[in-house]
C-alpha positions in Angstrom: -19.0 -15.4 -14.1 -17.0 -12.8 -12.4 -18.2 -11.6 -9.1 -16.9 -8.9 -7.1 -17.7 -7.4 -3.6 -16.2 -5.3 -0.8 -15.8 -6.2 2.8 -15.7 -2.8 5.3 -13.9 -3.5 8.6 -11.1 -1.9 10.5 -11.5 1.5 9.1 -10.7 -0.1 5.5 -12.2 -1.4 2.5 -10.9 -4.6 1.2 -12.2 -5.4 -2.6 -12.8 -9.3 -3.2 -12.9 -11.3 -6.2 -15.0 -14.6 -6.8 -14.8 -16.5 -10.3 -14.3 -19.9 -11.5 -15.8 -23.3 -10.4 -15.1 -26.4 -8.8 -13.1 -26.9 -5.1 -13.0 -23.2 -2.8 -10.0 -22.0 -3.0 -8.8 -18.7 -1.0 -5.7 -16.7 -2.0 -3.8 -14.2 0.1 -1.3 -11.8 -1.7 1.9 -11.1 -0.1 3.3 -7.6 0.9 3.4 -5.6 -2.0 1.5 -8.1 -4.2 -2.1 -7.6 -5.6 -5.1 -9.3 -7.2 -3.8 -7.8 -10.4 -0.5 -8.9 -10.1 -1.3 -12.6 -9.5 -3.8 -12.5 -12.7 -2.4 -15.4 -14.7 -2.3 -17.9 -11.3 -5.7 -16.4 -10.4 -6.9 -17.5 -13.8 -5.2 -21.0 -13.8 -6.8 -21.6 -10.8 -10.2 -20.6 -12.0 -9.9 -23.7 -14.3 -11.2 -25.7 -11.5 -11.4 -24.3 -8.6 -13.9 -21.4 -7.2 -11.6 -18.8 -6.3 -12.0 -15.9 -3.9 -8.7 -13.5 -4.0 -8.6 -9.8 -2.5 -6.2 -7.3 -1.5 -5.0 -6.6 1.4 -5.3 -2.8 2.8 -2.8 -0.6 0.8 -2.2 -2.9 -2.1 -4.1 -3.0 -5.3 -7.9 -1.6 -5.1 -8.0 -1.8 -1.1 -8.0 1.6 0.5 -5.0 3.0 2.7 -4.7 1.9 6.4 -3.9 4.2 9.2 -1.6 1.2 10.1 -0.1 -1.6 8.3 1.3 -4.6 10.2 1.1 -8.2 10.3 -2.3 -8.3 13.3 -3.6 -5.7 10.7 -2.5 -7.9 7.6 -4.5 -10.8 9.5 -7.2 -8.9 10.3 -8.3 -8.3 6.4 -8.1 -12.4 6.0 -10.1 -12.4 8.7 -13.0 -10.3 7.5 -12.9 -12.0 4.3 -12.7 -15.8 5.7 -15.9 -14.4 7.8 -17.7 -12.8 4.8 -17.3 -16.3 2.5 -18.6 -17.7 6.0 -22.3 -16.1 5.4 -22.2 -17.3 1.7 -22.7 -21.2 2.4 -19.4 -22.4 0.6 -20.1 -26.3 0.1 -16.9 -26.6 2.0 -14.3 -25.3 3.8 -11.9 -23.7 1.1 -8.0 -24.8 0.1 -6.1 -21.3 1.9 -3.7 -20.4 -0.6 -1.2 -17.8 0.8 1.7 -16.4 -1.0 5.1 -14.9 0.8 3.5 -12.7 3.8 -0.6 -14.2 2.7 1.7 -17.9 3.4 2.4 -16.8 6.8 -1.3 -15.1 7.7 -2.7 -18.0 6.1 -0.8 -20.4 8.7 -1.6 -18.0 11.7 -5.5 -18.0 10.3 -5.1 -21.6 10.4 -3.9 -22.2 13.8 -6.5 -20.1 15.1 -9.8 -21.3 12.8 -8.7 -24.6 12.1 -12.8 -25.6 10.7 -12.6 -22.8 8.4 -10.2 -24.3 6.4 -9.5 -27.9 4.1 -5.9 -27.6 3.6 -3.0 -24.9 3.2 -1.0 -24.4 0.0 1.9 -21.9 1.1 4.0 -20.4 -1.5 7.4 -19.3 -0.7 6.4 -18.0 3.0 5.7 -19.1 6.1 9.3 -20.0 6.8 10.7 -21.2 10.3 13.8 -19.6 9.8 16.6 -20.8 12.4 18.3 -17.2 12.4 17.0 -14.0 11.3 16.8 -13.1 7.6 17.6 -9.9 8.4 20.6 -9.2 10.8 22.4 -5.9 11.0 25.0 -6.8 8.2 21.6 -6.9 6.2 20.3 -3.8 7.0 21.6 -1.4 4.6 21.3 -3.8 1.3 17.5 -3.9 2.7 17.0 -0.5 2.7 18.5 0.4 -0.4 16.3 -2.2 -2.2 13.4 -0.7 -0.5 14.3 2.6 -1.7 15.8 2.4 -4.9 14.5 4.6 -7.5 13.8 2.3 -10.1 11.5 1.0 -7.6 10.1 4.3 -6.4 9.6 4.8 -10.2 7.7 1.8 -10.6 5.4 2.2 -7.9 4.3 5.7 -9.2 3.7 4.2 -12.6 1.1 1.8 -10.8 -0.3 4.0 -8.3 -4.1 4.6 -9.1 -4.1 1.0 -11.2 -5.0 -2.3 -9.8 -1.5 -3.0 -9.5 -0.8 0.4 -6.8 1.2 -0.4 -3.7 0.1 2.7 -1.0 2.9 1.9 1.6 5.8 4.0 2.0 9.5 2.8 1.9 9.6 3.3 5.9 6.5 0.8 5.9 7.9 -1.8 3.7 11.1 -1.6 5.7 9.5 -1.7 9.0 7.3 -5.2 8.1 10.3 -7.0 6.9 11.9 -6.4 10.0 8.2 -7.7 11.5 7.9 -10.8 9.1 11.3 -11.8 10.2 10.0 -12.0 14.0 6.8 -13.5 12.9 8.6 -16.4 11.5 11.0 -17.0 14.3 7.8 -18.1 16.0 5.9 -19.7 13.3 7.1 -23.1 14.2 4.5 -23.6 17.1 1.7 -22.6 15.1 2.1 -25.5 12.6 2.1 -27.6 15.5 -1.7 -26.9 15.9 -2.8 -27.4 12.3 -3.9 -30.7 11.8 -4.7 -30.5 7.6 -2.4 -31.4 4.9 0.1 -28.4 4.1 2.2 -28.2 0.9 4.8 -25.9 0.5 6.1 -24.5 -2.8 9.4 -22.9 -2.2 12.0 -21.3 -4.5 15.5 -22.6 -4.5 16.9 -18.7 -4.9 14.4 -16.3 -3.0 17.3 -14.0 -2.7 18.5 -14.4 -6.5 21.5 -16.5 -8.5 24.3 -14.1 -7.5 26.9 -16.0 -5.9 28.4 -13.0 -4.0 27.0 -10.5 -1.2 24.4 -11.7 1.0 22.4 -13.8 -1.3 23.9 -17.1 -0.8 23.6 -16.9 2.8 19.6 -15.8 2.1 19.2 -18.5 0.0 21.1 -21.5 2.2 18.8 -19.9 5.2 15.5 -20.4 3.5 16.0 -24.4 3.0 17.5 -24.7 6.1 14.6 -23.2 7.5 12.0 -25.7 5.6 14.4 -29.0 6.2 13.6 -27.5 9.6 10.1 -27.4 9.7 9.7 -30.8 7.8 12.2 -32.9 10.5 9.1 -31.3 13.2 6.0 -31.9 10.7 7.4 -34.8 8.5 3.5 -34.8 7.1 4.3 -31.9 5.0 5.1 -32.1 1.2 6.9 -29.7 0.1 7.9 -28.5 -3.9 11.1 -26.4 -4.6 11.0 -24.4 -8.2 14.5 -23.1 -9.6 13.3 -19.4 -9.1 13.3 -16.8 -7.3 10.8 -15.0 -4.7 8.8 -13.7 -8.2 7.8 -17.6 -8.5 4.3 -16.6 -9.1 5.1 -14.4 -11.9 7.4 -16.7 -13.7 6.2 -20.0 -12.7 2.5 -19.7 -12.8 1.9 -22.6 -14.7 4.2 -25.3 -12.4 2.5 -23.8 -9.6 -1.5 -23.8 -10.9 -0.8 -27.9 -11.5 1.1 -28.2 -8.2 -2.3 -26.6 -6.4 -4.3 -28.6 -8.1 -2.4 -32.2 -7.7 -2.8 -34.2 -4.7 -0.9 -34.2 -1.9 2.6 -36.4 -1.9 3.3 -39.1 0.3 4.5 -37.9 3.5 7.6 -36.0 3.5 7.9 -36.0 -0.5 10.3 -33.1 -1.7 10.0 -32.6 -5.0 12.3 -30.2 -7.5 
């Protein structure tokens, strides 16, 4: 049985979705991903876990923000972390978080460490050694955040499930955000004492083997080989994708979630 609520805070209404049976599990979207989106995971899931999944403000069935940023991003976990709070879970949930969700999920973590059992991140949550972004990167950015083919698709989905409220400027403007975020990250896994597992994508920038994409791509495993040398606890699974791993490898991911932790260190491919 389906069950579906709203949680009011901040000036915004986040919509929440609570299904399936088994473990708690939590999921947290990523910037520009919804509930709707992630369907076919979300159902997975459901298989055997108790899932609560919601949209952050702007995305999806949430209403519009008069500010979108990663403490407001946070904020909307937060609400909904201390609304399943009041509903007696039997436990402390799994915290799924996917891209941006992966890195709110670690900074909810570091912060509310009882709250949670463990932390799945999905391609996020990266201690990058260098920015993602640098000035070189700019314009490529920019374009890709206002191309029309992506313009065009977010008009087809607005008023749907699957609507994405922020503007190009927005989007822009919390890359630039994330990349800071994650330059930091690194001291808050030092304060999380459950198991993480990390499911990366060999390619988050895509195959091409010119432009900018192979230095993307070299950046985000050297930023995890990074993070496991500091927290050699943490097992961590790469899928030959790209960033859309939840889209195309649903499946590999649902069984990864649901699998017990490696032995320490384990990288899997």
């Amino acid at each position: 049985m389906m069950r579906h609520f709203t949680v009011h805070h901040d000036g915004v209404t986040i919509p929440v979705s609570r299904g399936g049976r088994g473990r708690p599990l939590v999921l947290c979207p990523g910037l520009s991903s919804t509930q709707a989106e992630l369907h076919e995971l979300i159902e997975l899931l459901r298989r055997d876990h108790d899932v609560v999944t919601f949209d952050l403000r702007g995305h999806g069935l949430a209403s519009p923000a008069v500010r979108y940023s990663f403490d407001a991003f946070l904020s909307d976990l937060v609400a909904v972390m201390a609304e399943l709070g009041r509903l007696d879970l039997p436990s402390p949930p799994v915290l799924v978080g996917y891209s941006l969700g992966a890195d709110l999920a670690v900074h909810y973590a570091s912060e509310c460490p009882d709250a949670v059992a463990e932390l799945v991140l999905i391609d996020g949550a990266n201690p990058l050694p260098e920015p993602f972004i640098t000035e070189a990167d700019l314009p490529e950015f920019r374009a890709l955040r206002e191309d029309p083919a992506t313009r065009q698709e977010a008009e087809r989905a607005r008023g749907t499930a699957r609507q994405v409220l922020l503007t190009a400027r927005d989007l822009h403007d919390l890359d630039l955000e994330i990349d800071v975020v994650r330059s930091e990250i690194l001291d808050r896994y030092q304060k999380i004492d459950h198991p993480i597992r990390m499911i990366m994508s060999t390619a988050i920038a895509g195959r091409s083997g010119e432009g900018r994409a192979p230095r993307h791509n070299q950046l985000w495993r050297a930023g995890i080989e990074r993070l496991v040398r500091e927290r050699p606890h943490i097992a961590t699974s790469w899928l030959d994708a790209d960033h859309r791993l939840v889209l195309t490898h649903a499946p590999q991911i649902a069984q990864l979630i649901r699998s017990a932790p490696g032995p320490v260190g384990q990288a899997t491919s």
